[in-house]
N, C-alpha and C positions, 0 to 999 in steps of 0.2 A: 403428440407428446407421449413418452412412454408413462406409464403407470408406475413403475417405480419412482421417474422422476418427479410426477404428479405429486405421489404421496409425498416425497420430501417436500415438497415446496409448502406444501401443507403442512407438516410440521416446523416447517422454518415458521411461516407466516402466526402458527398459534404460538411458537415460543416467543416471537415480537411485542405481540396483542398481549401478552399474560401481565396479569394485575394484581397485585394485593394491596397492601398497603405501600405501596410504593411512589420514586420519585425519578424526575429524567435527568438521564446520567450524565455528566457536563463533557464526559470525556467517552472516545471512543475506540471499536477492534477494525474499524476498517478503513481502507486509504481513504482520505479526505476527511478524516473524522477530528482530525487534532492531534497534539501532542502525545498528552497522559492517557495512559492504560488505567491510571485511578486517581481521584481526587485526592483532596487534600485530607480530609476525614479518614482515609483510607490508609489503611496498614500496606496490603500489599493485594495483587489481584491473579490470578490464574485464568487463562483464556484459551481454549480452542478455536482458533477460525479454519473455514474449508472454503476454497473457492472453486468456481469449473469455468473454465475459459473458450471461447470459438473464435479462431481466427475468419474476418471477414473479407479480405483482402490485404494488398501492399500498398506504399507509398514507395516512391522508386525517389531517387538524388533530387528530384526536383522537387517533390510532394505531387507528383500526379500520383492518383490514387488507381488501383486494378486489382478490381473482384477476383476472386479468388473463380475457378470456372468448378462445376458439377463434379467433377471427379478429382477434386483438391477440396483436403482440410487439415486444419492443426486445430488441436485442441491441446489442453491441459487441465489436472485436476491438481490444486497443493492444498494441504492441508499442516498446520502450523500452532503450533504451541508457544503461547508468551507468556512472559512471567513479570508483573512489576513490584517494584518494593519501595518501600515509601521510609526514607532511615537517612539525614530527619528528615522531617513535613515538606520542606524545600525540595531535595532531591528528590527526585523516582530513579531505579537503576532498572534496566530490561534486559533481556535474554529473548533471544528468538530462535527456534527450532525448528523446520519443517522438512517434508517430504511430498516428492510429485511425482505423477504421472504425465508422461509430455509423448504425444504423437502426431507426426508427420506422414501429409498421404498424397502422391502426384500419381499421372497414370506412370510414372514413368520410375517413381520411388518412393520405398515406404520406408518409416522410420519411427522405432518406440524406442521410449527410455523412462526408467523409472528408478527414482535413488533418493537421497536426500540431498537437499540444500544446505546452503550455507548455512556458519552461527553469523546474528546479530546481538552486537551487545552495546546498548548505548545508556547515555547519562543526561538526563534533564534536569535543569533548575532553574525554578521557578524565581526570577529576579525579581519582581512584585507580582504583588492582584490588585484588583479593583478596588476592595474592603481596606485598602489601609488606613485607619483611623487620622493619621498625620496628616494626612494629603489633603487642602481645602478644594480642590478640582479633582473630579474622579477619573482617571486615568486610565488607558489600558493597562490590562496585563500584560505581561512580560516571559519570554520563558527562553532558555537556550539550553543545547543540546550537543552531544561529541557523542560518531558511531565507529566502534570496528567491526568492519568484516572479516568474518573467519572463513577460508574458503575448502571447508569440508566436504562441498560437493561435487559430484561426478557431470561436468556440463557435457552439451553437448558440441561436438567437431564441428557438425556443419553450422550453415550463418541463418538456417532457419529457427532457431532454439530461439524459444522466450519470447516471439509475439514483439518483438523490436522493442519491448516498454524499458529492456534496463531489469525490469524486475528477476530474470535471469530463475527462472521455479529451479534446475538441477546446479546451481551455482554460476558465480563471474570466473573463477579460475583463479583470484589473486584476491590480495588481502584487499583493500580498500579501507580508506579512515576517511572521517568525512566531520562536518560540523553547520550548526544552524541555531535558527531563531524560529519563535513563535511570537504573536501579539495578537489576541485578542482581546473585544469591548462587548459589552453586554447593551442591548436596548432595552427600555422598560421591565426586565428580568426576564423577558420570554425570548428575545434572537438574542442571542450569540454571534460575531461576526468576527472571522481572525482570517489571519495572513500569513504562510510559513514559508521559510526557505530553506534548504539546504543544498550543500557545496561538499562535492566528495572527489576524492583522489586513488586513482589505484595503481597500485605498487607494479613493477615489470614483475614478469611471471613466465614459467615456460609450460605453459597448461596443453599447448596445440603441438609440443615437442620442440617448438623453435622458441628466440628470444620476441616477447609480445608486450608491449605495454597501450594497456584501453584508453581511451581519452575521457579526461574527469566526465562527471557529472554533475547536475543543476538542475536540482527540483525545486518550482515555486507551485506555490497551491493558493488559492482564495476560496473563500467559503461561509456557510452561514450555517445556524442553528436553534431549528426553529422548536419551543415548547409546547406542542399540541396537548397536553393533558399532564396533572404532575406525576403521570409516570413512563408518560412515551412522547418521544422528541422525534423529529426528522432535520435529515443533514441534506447541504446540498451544496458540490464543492465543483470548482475547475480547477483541473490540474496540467501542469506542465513540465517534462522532463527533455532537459537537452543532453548529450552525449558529442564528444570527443571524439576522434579520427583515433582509429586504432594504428600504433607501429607494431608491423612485423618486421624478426629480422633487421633491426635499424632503420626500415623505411616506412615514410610514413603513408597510407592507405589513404589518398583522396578520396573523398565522399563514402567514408562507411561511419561518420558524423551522422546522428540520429534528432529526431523532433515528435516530440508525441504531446499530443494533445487529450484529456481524456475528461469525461464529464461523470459526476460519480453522482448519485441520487442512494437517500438508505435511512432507515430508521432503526430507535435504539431503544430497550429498556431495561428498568432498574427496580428490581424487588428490593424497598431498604431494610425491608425484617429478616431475609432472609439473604440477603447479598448476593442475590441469583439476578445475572443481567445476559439480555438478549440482544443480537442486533442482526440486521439482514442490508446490502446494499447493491446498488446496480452499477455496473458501469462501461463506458460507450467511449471508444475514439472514433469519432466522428469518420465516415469514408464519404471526405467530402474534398476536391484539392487544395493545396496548401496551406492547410491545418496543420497537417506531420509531416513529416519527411523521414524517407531512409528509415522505415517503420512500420509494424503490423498494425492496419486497424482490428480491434478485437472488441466482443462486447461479452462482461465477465458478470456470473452469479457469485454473490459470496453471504456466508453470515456465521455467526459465532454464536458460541454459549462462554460463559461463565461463570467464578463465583469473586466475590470481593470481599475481604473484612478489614 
């Protein structure tokens, strides 16, 4: 491991770890973490997240899966600013900003790109919680959601960009609008356990110079949340992302329909006196067959800073 990267990791892991008088944050900055960017209590939240990514192989139309060999890699590094706002208590409204590093290496071709991403800008609202006073059976929570993609980034040409996940670090090339649900239940007040979906559509576009429309998308997630101490929690989520057959040109492209599988592990915290929260998390698609399809296995570093009031 290089020594730079040492030392980050080490300061990720203290900004995790750090304590004051603090409590664990019900909501989180990394995929598989939930909805909300801020709870209810919460005005509004400002977050930096950074991730670095290493592709480890493909899944080919079938889901057979194939290593990547000794002189092939893709990596990427994004780095992302969200913003939530709590106006009233029910809504949160987000913004999301980022920028990445994305490079491709074969013996036979090499490929860097580095731009920014798209905007995301979406809308949650909280339809119940658990706490309702009225309710003689304590119920999950509830929460639903509507995103647009703004598509202000520079993607890349070829079909190796973005690790197959969808997540697209230099952009999709077209708008996309999408919408979803959340439900989570609380156990004994220390697990957390919720269920999310969303259902996206993207608009035709002529991003490759010809007529192109992607085939929707379909993220379902499950997941739990566990309260180790009241002011650091750990998450641990399965995630799953389907993809559409892309049309070019009016025709439609069998088998470029995508399946990712990804298993996400990470831990969060929350200074309450001083609204400084941390979070760090892992995450793995499996390079096993028939997990993914038509997709990068990749295994990603990520973690955030914070502030909330």
């Amino acid at each position: 491991m290089k020594p730079g990267l040492g030392r980050l990791i080490g300061a990720l892991v203290s900004l995790v770890l750090y304590a004051g008088q603090a409590s664990a944050c019900p909501c989180s900055d990394d995929a598989g973490g939930g909805a909300f960017i801020t709870s209810e209590s919460d005005k509004y939240a400002l977050v930096l997240v950074a991730s670095t990514r290493r592709a480890l192989g493909n899944f080919d139309v079938r889901g057979r899966f194939h290593a990547l060999s000794a002189n092939e890699s893709e990596t990427a590094e994004e780095l992302l600013l969200r913003i939530g706002l709590r106006q009233p208590t029910q809504l949160e409204w987000q913004a999301e900003l980022g920028a990445a590093s994305y490079r491709f290496h074969t013996a036979l071709l090499s490929e860097r790109q580095t731009g920014l991403g798209d905007a995301i800008l979406r809308a949650r609202y909280e339809v119940r919680n658990e706490e309702m006073p009225h309710h003689s059976v304590r119920l999950p929570a509830v929460s639903v959601g509507a995103l647009v993609r703004v598509p202000l980034g520079a993607i890349a040409s070829s079909a190796s960009s973005g690790f197959g996940s969808g997540d697209a670090q230099l952009g999709l090339g077209a708008w996309e609008l999408g919408a979803g649900f959340d439900v989570s239940h609380s156990i004994l007040r220390k697990v957390d356990l919720w269920l999310g979906s969303e259902l996206a559509y993207r608009l035709p576009d002529d991003a490759l110079g010809r007529s192109r429309q992607l085939g929707p998308r379909w993220d379902l997630a499950v997941g739990g949340r566990f309260g180790l101490l009241a002011w650091l929690s750990a998450n641990l989520a399965l995630e799953s992302r389907l993809t559409g057959d892309v049309t070019l040109a009016g025709r439609k492209l069998d088998g470029t329909s995508a399946r990712l599988l990804t298993v996400v592990v990470g831990a969060a915290a929350r200074d309450e006196r001083t609204g400084f929260r941390s979070s760090f998390s892992i995450s793995l698609a499996p390079p096993i067959d028939g997990l993914s399809a038509g997709a990068t296995s990749a295994t990603a570093l990520g973690f955030s800073v914070g502030i909330v009031r």
